[in-house]
N, C-alpha and C positions, 0 to 999 in steps of 0.2 A: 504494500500500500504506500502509494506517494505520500508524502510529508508536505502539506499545505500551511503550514504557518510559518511564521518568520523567528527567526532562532535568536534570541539575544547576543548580543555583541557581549563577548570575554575573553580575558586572556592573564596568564600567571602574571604574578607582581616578583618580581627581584632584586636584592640589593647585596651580589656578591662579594660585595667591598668589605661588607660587612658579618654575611652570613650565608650559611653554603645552602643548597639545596636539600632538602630533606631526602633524597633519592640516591645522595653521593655518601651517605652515612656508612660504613663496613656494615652493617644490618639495613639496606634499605627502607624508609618507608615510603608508603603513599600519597602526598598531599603538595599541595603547593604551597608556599610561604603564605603567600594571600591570590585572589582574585579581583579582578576589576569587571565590570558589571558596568556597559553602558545602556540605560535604558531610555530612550525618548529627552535626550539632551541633558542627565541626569549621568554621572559615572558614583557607583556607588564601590567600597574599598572594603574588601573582608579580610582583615589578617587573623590569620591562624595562627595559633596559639603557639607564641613566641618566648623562651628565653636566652639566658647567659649562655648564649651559644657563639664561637667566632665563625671565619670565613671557612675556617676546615673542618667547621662541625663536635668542636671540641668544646666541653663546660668551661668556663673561664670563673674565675674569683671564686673556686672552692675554697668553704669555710666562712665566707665573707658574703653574708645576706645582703646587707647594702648595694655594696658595689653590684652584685646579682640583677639585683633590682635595677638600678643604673643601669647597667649593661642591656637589657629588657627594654628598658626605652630608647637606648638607643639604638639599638634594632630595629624596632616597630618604628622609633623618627626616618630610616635611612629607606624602608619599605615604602612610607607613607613619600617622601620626599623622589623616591623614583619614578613617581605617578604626578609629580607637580602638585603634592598635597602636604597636607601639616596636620597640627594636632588640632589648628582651631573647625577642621573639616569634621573631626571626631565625634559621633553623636553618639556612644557606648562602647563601653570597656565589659569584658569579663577577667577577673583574677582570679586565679588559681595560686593556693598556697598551701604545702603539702603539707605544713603544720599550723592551722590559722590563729590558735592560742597562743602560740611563743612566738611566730610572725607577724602577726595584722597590726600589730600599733607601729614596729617599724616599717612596713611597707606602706603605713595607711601617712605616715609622716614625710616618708618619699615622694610619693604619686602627690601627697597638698604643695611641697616643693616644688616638684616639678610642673606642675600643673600651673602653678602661679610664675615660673617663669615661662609658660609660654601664653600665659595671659589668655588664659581661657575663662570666660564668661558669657555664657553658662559652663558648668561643667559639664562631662558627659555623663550621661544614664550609667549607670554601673553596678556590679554585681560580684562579690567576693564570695566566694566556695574552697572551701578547703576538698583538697583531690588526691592522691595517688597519682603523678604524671608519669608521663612516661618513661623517664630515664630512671633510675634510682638516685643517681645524685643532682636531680633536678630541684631545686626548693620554691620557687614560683616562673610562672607562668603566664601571658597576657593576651586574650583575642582582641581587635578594635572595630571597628567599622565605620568607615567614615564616607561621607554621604557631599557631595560639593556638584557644582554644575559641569556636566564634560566639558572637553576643548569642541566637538563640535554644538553644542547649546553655547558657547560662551561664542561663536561664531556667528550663529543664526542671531543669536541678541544684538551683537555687535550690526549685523545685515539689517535687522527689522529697526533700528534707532536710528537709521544712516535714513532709511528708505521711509519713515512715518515720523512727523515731527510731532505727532501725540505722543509717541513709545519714548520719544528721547525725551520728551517733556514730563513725561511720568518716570522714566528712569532718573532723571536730574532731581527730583524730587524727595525719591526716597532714598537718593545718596546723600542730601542734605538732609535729610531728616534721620540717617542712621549716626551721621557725625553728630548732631548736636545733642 
């Protein structure tokens, strides 16, 4: 049976500078770092559940929660950054933290740090689970998703305010009215 509907535009997200492919690990797994997800001028960003991992696939700052953590975001920044995006695109986090009792006050003191340097207002929706990950000496863990306009909807906007001096009248509007 032919296939009569239009198939979503997707494709892996990667940022090897920073973090290897999940597929390259001596036990392979299955999944991609994240997906990109462009729907009807919308590109929406799923990262999959990221930690203190380097470019070779190796746990980095054992012993050391903090840096862990650290390291975790900057991951997920260098993900998000390879799509032309940031954390203020971010509209939900999930953490995972293998022991939420002895970890959640310092991770939960990290992410208010971090999160204030990158000058997020709102924060994003979020949800802390303590899990079993999958490495054994994994200690936390971070999915994102962040949700911002594609390159081509940032295009047709750009086309539609050029071609209708309503659209550009309305667009100039609510630029001034988000700054003040």
């Amino acid at each position: 049976m032919k296939e009569t509907r239009t198939r979503v535009s997707k494709k892996a997200i990667h940022a090897p500078q920073v973090l290897n492919e999940a597929y390259s690990y001596p036990c392979p797994s299955s999944f991609s770092r994240g997906l990109r997800i462009d729907i009807k001028g919308v590109a929406i960003l799923l990262i999959s559940g990221t930690a203190s991992v380097d470019e070779h696939g190796r746990t980095v700052h054992v012993g050391d929660f903090r840096a862990r953590t650290w390291r975790t975001y900057q991951n997920i920044t260098a993900l998000l950054e390879s799509e032309g995006s940031s954390w203020k695109d971010v509209v939900r986090t999930t953490c995972y933290l293998r022991d939420i009792e002895r970890d959640y006050a310092a991770f939960n003191e990290i992410r208010t740090e971090f999160f204030q340097q990158q000058g997020l207002d709102p924060l994003p929706a979020s949800t802390g689970i303590q899990a079993i990950l999958c490495r054994p000496d994994l200690l936390v863990a971070i999915e994102a998703m962040a949700i911002r306009e594609s390159d081509e909807g940032e295009k047709a906007s750009q086309l539609d305010s050029k071609s209708n001096p309503m659209i550009s009248s309305s667009i100039g509007l609510d630029a001034k009215a988000d700054v003040s």
